[in-house]
KEVEXDO-24596 format. One line per field, with one value per residue (C-alpha): chain; residue in one letter; residue number from 0; x, y, z negated. Coordinates in nm, 4 decimals, m for minus. Layout:
N
unit <- c(A,...)
code <- c(a,...)
pos <- c(NUM,...)
x <- c(X,...)
y <- c(Y,...)
z <- c(Z,...)
//
This chain:
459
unit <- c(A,A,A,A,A,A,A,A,A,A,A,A,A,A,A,A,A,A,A,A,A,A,A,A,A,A,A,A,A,A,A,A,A,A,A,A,A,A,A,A,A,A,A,A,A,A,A,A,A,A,A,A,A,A,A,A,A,A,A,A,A,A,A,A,A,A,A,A,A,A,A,A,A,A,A,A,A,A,A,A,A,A,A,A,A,A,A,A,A,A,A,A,A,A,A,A,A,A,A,A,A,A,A,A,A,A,A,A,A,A,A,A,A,A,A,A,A,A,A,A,A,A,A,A,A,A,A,A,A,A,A,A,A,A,A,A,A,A,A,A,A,A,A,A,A,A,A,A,A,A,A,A,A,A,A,A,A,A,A,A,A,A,A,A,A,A,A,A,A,A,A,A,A,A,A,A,A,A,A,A,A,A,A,A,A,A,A,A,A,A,A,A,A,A,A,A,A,A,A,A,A,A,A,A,A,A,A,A,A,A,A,A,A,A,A,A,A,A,A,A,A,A,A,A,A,A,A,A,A,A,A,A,A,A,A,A,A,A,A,A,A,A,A,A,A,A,A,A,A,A,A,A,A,A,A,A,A,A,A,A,A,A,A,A,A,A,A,A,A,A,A,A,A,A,A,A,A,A,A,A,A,A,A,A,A,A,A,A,A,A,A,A,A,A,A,A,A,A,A,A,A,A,A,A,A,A,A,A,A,A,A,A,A,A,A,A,A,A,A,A,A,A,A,A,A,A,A,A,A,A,A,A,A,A,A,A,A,A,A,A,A,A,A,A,A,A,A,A,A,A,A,A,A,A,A,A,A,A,A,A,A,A,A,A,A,A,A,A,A,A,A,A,A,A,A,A,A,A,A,A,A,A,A,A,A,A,A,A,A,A,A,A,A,A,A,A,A,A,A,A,A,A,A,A,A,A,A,A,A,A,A,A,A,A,A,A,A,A,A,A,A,A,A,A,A,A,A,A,A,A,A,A,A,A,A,A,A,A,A,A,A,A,A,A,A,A,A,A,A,A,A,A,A,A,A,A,A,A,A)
code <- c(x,x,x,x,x,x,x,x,x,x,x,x,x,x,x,x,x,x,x,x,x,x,x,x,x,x,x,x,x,x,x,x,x,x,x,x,x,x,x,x,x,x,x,x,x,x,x,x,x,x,x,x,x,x,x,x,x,x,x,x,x,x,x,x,x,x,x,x,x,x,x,x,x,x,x,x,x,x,x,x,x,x,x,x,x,x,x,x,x,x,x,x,x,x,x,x,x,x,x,x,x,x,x,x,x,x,x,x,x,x,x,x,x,x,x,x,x,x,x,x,x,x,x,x,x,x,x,x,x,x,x,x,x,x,x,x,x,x,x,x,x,x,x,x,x,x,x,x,x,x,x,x,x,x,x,x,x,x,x,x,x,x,x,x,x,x,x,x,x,x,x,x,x,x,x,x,x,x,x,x,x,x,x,x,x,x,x,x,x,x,x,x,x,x,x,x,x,x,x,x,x,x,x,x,x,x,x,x,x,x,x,x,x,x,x,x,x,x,x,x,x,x,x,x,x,x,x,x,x,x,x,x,x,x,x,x,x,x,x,x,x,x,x,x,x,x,x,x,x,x,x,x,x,x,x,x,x,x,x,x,x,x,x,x,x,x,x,x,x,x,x,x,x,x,x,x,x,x,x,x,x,x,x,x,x,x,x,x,x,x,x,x,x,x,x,x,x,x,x,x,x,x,x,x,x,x,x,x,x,x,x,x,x,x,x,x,x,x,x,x,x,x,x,x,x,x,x,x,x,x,x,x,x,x,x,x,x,x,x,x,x,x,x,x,x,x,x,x,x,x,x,x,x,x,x,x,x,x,x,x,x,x,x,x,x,x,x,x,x,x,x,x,x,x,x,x,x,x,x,x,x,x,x,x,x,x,x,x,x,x,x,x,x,x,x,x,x,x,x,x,x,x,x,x,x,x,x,x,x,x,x,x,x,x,x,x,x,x,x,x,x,x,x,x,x,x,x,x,x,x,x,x,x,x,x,x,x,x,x,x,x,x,x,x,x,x,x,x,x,x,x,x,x,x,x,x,x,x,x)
pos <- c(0,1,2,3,4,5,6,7,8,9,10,11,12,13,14,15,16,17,18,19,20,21,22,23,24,25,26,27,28,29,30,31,32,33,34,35,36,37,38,39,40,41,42,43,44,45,46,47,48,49,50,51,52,53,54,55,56,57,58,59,60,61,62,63,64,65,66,67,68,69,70,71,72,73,74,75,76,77,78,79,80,81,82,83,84,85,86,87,88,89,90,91,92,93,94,95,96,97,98,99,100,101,102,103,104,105,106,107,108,109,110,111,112,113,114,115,116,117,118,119,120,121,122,123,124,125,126,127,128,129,130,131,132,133,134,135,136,137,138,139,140,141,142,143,144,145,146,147,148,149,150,151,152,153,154,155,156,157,158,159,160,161,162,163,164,165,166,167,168,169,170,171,172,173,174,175,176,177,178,179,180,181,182,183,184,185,186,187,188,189,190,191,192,193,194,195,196,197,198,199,200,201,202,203,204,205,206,207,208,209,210,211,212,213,214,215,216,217,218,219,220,221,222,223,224,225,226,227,228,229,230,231,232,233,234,235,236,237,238,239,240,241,242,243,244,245,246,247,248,249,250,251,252,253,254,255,256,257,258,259,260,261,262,263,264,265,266,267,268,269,270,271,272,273,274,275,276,277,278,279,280,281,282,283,284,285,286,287,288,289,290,291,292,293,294,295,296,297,298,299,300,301,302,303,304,305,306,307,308,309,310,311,312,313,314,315,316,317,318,319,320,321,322,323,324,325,326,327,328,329,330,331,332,333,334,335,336,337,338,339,340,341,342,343,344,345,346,347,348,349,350,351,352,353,354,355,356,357,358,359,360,361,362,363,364,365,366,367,368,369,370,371,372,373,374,375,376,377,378,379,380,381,382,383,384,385,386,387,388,389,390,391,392,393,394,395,396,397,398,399,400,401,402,403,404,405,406,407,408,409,410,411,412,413,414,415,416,417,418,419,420,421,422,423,424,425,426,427,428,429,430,431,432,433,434,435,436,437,438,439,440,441,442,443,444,445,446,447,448,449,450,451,452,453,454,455,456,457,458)
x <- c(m5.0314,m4.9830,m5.2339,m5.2121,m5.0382,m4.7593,m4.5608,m4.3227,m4.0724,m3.7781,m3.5629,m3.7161,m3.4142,m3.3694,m3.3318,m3.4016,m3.5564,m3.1914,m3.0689,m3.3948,m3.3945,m3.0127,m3.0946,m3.3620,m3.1202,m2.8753,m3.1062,m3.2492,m3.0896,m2.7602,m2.7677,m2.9379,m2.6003,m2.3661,m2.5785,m2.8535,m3.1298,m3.2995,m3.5990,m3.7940,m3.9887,m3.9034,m4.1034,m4.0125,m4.2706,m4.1970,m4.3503,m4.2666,m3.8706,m3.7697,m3.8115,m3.9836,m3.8006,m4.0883,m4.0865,m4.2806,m4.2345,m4.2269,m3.9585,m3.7413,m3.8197,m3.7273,m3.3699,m3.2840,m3.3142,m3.1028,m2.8463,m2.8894,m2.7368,m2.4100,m2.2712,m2.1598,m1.9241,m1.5635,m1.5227,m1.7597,m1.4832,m1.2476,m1.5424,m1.6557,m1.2631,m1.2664,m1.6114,m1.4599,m1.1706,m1.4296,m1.6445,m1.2976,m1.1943,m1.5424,m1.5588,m1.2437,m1.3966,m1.7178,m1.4772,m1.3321,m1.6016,m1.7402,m1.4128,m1.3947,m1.7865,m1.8505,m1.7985,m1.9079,m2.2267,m2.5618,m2.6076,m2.2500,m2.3099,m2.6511,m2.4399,m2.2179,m2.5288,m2.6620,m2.2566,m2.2353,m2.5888,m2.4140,m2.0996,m2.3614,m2.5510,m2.1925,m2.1442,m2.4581,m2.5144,m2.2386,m2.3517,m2.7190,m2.6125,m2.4208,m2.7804,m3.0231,m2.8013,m2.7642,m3.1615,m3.1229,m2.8275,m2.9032,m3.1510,m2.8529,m2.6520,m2.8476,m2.9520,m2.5373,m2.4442,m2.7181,m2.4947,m2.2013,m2.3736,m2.0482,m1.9673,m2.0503,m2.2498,m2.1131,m1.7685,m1.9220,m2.0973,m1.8184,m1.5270,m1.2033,m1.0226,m1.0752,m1.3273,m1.3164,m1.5045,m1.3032,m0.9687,m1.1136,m1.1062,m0.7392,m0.5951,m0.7537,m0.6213,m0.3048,m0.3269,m0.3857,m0.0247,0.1202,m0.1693,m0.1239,m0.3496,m0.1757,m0.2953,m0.6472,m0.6894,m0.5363,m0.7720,m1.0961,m1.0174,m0.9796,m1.3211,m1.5198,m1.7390,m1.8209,m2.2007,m2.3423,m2.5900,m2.7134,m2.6097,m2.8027,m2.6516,m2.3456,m1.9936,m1.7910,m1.5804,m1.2977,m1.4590,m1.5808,m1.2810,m1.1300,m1.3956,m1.3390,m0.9966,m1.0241,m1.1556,m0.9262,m0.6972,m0.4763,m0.4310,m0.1548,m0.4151,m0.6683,m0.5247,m0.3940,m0.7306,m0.8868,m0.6263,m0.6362,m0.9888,m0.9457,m0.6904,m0.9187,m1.1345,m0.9407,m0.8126,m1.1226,m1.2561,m0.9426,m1.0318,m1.3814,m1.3537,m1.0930,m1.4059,m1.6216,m1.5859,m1.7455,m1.5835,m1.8600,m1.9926,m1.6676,m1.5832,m1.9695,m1.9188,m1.5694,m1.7266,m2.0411,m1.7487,m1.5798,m1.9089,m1.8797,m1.5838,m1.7541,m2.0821,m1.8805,m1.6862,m1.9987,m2.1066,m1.7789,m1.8064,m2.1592,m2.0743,m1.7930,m2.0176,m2.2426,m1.9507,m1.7927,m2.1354,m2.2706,m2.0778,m2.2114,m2.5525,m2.4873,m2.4007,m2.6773,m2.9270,m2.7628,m2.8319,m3.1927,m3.2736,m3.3479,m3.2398,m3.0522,m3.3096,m3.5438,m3.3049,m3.2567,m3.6326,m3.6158,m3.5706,m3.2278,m3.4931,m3.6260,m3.3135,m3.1644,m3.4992,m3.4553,m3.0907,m3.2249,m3.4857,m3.8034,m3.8477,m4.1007,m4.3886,m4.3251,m4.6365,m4.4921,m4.1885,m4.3890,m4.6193,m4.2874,m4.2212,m4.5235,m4.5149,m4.4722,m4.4742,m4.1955,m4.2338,m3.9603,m3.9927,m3.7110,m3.6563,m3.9256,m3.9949,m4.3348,m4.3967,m4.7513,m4.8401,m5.1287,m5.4345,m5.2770,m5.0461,m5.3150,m5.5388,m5.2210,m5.0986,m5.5112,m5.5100,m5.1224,m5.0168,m5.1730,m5.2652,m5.2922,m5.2869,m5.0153,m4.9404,m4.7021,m4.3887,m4.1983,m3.8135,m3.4983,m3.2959,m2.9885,m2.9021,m3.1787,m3.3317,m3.6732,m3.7038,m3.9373,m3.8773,m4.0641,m4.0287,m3.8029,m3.8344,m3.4831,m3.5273,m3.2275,m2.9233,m3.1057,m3.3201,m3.0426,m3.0434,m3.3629,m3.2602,m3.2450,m3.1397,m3.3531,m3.5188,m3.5947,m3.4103,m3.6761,m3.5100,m3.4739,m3.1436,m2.8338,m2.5426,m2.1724,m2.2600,m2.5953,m2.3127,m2.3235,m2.7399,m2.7312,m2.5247,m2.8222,m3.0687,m3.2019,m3.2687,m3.2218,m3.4857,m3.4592,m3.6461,m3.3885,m3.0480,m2.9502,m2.7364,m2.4378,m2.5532,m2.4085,m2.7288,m2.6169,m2.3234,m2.3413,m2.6512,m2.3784,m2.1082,m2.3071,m2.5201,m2.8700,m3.1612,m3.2167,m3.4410,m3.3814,m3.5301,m3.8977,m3.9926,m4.1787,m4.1443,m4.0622,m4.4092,m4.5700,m4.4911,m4.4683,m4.2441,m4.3169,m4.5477,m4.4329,m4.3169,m4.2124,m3.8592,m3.8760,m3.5131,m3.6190,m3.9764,m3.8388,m4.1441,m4.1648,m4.4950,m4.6865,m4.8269)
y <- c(3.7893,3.4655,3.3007,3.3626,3.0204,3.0823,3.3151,3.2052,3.4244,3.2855,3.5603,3.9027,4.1656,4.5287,4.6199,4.9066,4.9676,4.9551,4.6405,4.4474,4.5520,4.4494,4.1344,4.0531,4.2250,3.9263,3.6471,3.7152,3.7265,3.7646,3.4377,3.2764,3.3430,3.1810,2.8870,2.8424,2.9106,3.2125,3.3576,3.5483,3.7429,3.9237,4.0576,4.2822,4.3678,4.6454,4.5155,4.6864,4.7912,4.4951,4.4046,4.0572,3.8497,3.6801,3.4033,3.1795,2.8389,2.6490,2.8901,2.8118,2.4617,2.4279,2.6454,2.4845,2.0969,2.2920,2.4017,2.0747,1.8428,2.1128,1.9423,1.6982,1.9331,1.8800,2.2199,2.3934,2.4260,2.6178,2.8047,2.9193,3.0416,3.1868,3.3674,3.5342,3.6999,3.8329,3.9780,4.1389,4.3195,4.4147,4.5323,4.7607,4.8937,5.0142,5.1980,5.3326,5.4650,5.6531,5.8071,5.9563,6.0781,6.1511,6.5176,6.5861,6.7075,6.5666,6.3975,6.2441,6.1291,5.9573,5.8298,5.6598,5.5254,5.3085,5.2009,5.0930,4.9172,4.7500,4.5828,4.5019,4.2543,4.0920,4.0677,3.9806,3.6554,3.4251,3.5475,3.4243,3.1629,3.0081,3.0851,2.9331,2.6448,2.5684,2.4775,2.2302,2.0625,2.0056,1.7467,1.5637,1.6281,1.4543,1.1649,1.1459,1.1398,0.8751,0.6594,0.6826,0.6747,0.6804,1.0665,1.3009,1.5922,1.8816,1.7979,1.8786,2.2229,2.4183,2.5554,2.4724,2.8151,3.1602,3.3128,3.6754,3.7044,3.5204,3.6708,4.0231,3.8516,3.7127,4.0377,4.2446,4.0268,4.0475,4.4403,4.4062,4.2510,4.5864,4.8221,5.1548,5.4143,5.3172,4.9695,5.0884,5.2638,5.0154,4.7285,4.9500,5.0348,4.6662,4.5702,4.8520,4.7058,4.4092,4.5506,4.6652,4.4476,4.7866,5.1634,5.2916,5.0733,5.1945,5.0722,4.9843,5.2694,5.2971,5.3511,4.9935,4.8401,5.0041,4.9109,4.5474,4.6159,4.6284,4.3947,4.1747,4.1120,3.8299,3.8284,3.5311,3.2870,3.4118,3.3667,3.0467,2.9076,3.0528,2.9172,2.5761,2.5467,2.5939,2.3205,2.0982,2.1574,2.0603,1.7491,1.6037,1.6992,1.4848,1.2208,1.2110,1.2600,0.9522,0.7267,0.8378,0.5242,0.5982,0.8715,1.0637,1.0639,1.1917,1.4863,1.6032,1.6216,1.7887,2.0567,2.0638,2.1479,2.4427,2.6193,2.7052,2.9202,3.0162,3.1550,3.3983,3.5240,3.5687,3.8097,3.9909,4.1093,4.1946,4.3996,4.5408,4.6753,4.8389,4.9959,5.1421,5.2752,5.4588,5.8076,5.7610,5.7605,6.0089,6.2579,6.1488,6.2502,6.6079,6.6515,6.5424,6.7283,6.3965,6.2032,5.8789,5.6328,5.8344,5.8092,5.4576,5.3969,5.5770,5.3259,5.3653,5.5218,5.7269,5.8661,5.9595,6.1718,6.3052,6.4404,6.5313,6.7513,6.5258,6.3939,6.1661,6.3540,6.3799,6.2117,5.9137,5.9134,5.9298,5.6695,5.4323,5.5067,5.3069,5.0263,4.9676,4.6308,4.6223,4.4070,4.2920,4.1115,4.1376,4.4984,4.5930,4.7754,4.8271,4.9724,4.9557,5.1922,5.3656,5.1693,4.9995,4.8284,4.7216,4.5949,4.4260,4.1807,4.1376,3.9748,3.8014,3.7417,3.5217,3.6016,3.3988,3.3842,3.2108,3.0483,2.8249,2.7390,2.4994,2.5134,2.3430,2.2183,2.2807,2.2770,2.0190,2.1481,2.2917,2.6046,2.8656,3.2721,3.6069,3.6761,3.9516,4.0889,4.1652,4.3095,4.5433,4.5915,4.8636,4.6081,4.4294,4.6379,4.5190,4.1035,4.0263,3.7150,3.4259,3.5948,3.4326,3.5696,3.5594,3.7321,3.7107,3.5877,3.6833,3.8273,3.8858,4.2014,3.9752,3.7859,3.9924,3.9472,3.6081,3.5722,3.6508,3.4943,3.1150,3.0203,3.1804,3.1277,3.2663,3.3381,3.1914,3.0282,2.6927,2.4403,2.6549,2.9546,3.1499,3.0932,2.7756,2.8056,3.0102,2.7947,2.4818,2.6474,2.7886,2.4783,2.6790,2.5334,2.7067,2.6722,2.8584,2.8475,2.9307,3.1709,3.3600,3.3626,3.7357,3.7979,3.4760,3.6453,4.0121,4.0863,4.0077,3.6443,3.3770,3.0732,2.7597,2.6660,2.3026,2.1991,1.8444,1.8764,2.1531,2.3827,2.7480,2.7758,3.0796,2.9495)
z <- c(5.2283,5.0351,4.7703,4.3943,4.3555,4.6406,4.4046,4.1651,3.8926,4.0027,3.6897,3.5369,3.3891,3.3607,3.7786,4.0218,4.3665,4.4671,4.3133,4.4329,4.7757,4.7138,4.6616,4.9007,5.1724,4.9901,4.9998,5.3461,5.7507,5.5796,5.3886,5.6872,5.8672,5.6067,5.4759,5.7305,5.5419,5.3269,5.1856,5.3975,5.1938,4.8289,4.5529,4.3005,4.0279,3.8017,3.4260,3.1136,3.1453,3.3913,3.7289,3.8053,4.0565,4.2838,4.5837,4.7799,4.5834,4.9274,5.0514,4.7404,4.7366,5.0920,5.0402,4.7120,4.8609,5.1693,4.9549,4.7364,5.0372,5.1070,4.7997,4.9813,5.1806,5.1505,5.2345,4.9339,4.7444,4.9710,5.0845,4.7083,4.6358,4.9765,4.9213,4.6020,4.8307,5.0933,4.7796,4.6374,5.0147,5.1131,4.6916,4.8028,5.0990,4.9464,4.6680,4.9204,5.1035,4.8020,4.7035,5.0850,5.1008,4.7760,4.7734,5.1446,5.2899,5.2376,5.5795,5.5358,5.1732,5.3339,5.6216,5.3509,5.1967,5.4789,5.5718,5.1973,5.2427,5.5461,5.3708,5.0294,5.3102,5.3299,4.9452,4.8248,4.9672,4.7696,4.4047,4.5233,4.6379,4.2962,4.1438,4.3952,4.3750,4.0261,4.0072,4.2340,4.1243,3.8150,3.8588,4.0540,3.7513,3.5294,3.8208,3.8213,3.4189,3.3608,3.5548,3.2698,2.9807,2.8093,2.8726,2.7158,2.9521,2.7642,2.8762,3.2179,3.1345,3.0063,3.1981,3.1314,3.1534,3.0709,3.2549,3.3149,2.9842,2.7639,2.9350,2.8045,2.4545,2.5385,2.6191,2.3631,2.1125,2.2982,2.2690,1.8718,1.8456,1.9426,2.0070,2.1653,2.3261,2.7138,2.6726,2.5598,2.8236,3.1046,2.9098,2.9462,3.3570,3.4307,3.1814,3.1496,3.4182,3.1939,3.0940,3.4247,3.6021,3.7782,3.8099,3.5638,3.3066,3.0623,3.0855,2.7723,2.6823,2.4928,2.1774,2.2140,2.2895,1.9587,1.7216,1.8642,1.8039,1.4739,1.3363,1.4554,1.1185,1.2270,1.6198,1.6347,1.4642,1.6698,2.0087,1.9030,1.8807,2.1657,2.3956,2.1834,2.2149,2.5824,2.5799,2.4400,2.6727,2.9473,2.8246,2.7489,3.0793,3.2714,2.9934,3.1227,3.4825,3.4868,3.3704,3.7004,3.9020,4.2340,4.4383,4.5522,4.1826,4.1207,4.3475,4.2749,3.8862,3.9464,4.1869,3.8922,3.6482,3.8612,3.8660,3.5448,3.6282,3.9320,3.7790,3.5973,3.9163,4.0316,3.7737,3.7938,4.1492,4.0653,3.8087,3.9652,4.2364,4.0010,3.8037,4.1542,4.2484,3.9886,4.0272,4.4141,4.2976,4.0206,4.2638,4.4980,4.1790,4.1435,4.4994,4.4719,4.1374,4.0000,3.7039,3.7298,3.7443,3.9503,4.2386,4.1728,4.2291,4.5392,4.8927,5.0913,5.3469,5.0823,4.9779,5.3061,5.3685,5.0372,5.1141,5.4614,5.2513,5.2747,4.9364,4.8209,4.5899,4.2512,4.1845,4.3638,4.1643,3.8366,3.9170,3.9925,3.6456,3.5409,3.7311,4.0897,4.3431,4.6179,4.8476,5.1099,5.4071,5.6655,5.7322,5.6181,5.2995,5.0917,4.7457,4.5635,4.2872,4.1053,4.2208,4.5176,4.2223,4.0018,4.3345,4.4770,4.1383,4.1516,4.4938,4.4442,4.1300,3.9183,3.5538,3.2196,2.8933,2.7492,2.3928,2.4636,2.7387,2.8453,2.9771,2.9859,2.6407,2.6238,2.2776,2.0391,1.6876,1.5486,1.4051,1.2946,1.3124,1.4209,1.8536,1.9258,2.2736,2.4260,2.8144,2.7490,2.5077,2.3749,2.1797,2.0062,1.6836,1.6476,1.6300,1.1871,1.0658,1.1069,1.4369,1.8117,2.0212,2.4051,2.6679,3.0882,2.9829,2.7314,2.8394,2.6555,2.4550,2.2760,2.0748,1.7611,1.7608,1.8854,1.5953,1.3578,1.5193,1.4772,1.7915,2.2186,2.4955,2.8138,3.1439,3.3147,3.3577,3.3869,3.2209,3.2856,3.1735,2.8805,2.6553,2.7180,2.6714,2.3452,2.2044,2.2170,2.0444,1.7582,1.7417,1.7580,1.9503,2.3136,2.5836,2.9180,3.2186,3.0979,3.3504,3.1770,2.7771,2.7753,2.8833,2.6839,2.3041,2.1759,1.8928,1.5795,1.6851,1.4725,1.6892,1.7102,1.9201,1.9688,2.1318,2.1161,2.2999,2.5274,2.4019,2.2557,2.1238,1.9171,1.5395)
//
C-alpha cells in the first residue's frame, strides 16, 4: 500500500460505487491502449455526500507530462472529433442494450450489466482524458501567452460557439418565439440529460424547461445577443490568433482554444450515459428490494450475485451509507468500511487541519462573505447574497446561486472550466483547482477570497 504522502485528490463530487469504478475502469488498461499510459491504481473515498477522487501523485505526474508532449500531434485534433463519434455509437449501443434486457430475467438483466460494463471501458477513456490533460497544459499555456504579451489570455479560454449548454439556451429562446407543448416536449428529450453526472441524479423535466420559459419577456433581443456575443467572440479570437508569430505557438493555442468546446462534449456524453442508464439500474433496485442508491453502492460483482440471489448483508450496505474506501487496482476491486475504513484513511490518507488554501485565479478581486458548502444541487437554496460559493466544482444549474453569491472556489477545474468561465463573465473573484476547500471550511466560516494572492483563507 502506498505512504500517506503518495495520495493526492485529484476532484471530490457527488459519485457512486458505480461511477468510480467507472472511472478507474476509464483511466486504467483501457486508456493504456489509446494513449499509452494510465493510472494503475484508483481510490474512491466516500466523505460526507461526495466521493473523493484519489491517485498516486507520481502516477499522475508521470501521465500528465505523457499526455503533455501529444500536443504536439498533428493528428489530436482529428482524433478528439473522431473520439466524440466513437462515444456517440458505442452511447447508442448501450441504449440499446437496456431497451432489449430491461424487462428479461434476472441472469439476462446481469448478463447485460457486465456487456454494458464492457462498451463503458470503450467510452470512458476520452472524457478522462480532456481532464487529465488540461492540468498539464496549462502551465504550457501560460509558458506560451507570456511570449505575446500583447493578447489578451481570455480570448484563448472561451469557446467560440455554442456549446451544448448554451445551444439549450438558443433553442429555448427559439421555442419562446412560438411556444407550444410539441416543442416542450421535443426540447426536454434532447436536454433533459443536462443535470446528471450519475444515475441517481434528476433530469430536468418539463416543468423546468417551462418556468425557464417564462421568464423570457423579449426572445428576439435575447437571442440577438447571445449569438452577438458569440460573434464577438470569434472575431476577436481570429484577431488574436493572426498575432501568434511562430507556428508551433500557433497551432498549440488554436488546439488550447477548441478545448473549450471540447470540455463540454465531454460532459455531454457523460451525461448522456447517466441519463440512458438510470431506468437500467432502477429496475435492477426493484429486483434487489433496494432503493436507488443502495444498488448504486453495490460492485458490478456485487450486483450480479445479488440478482443471482447472493446479496451483500444489509449491514454492509448500511455501513456504505456512512462512509466507505474503494479501492481499484486493475481488476481488482476492494471496499473498506466500519473499522477497516477508519484503520485504512489512518494508514493512507493523510490528515490536517486546514485554515487556509491555495488554487488557481481565474478571475482577480478580494472579498469577504460567510462559506457555503455546495456538494450537491440540493444545497443551492441555501447560497444568499453576498455568500462564497466552495464547491468540487459548479455546474450549469449553480447559475441562479452563483448569481447571489460574491465570489466561486472550487476543488477543481482548470482555466477552462465553467467556474471559470462564469467567474469572467460576471466579474466575481474565483479560485479553482484547490483540492480540497470543500473540506478546508464548514458553512457559515467567514473567509477571505483573495483572486489576486490566489488564497481562500478562514478570518
Amino acid at each position: 500500500m502506498a505512504n500517506k504522502t503518495d495520495w493526492i485528490m485529484l476532484f471530490s463530487w457527488g459519485m457512486s460505487i458505480q461511477k468510480g469504478i467507472d472511472y478507474a475502469d476509464g483511466i486504467g488498461k483501457a486508456f493504456k491502449d489509446e494513449f499509452g499510459k494510465s493510472l494503475p491504481s484508483s481510490l474512491y473515498i466516500r466523505e460526507k455526500e461526495n466521493l473523493e477522487c484519489y491517485y498516486k501523485s507520481n502516477d499522475l505526474e508521470m501521465l500528465q507530462d505523457h499526455l503533455t508532449e501529444t500536443v504536439w500531434n498533428p493528428n489530436l485534433y482529428a482524433q478528439c472529433i473522431n473520439s466524440i463519434e466513437k462515444d456517440k455509437k458505442i452511447l447508442i449501443k448501450i441504449n440499446n442494450l437496456i431497451n432489449k434486457s430491461i424487462k428479461k430475467t434476472n441472469s439476462e438483466i446481469a448478463e447485460c450489466l457486465l456487456n454494458i460494463r464492457i462498451l463503458k471501458k470503450r467510452f470512458y477513456p476520452i472524457l478522462w482524458y480532456r481532464f487529465i490533460f488540461e492540468q498539464g497544459l496549462e502551465k504550457l499555456f501560460f509558458k506560451v501567452i507570456k511570449k505575446y504579451p500583447q493578447l489578451n489570455p481570455d480570448v484563448f479560454l472561451e469557446p467560440d460557439e455554442p456549446t451544448f449548454i448554451f445551444q439549450e439556451q438558443i433553442d429555448l429562446i427559439k421555442i419562446a418565439k412560438n411556444p407550444s407543448e410539441k416543442l416542450l416536449q421535443k426540447h426536454e428529450k434532447e436536454y433533459g440529460f443536462i443535470p446528471m453526472y450519475d444515475y441517481s441524479y434528476d433530469p430536468y423535466d418539463i416543468d423546468y424547461f417551462k418556468n425557464r420559459l417564462n421568464k423570457i419577456k423579449n426572445p428576439e433581443k435575447e437571442l440577438t445577443l447571445l449569438l452577438k456575443d458569440f460573434k464577438e467572440k470569434n472575431n476577436k479570437f481570429k484577431e488574436a490568433i493572426k498575432k501568434v508569430s511562430d507556428p508551433r505557438d500557433k497551432r498549440f493555442l488554436e488546439f488550447f482554444h477548441f478545448l473549450a468546446w471540447f470540455k463540454d462534449e465531454r460532459s455531454r456524453y457523460r451525461n448522456s450515459e447517466a441519463y440512458v442508464g438510470k431506468p437500467f439500474y432502477k429496475e435492477i433496485a426493484k429486483r434487489l428490494n433496494l432503493t436507488l442508491d443502495e444498488t448504486l453502492d453495490l460492485t458490478y460483482d456485487e450486483i450480479v450475485e445479488g440478482l443471482n440471489g447472493k446479496l451483500i448483508s444489509r449491514e454492509e450496505i448500511d455501513l456504505r451509507k456512512e462512509s466507505y474506501a474503494l479501492l481499484v487496482e486493475g481488476d481488482k476491486v476492494k471496499i473498506f468500511t466500519g473499522k477497516a475504513y477508519k484503520l485504512f484513511i489512518k494508514e493512507n490518507i493523510k490528515q490536517e487541519i486546514i485554515n487556509e488554501v491555495k488554487g488557481i485565479s481565474v478571475s482577480s478581486g478580494k472579498v469577504k462573505g460567510k462559506a457555503k458548502i455546495i456538494l450537491n444541487s440540493k444545497d443551492l437554496p441555501k447560497v444568499a447574497k453576498g455568500d462564497i460559493i466552495i464547491c468540487p466544482m459548479t455546474r450549469p444549474d449553480f447559475l441562479i446561486a452563483m448569481e447571489k453569491a460574491a465570489a466561486f472556489v472550487t476543488d477543481e477545474g482548470g482555466l477552462l472550466c465553467h467556474a471559470a468561465i462564469i467567474a469572467r463573465e460576471m466579474k466575481k473573484p474565483c479560485i479553482i483547482g484547490t483540492k480540497n476547500a470543500t473540506k478546508a471550511f464548514d458553512d457559515g466560516d467567514l473567509v477571505e477570497v483573495d483572486g489576486d494572492d490566489s488564497v481562500v483563507r478562514k478570518i
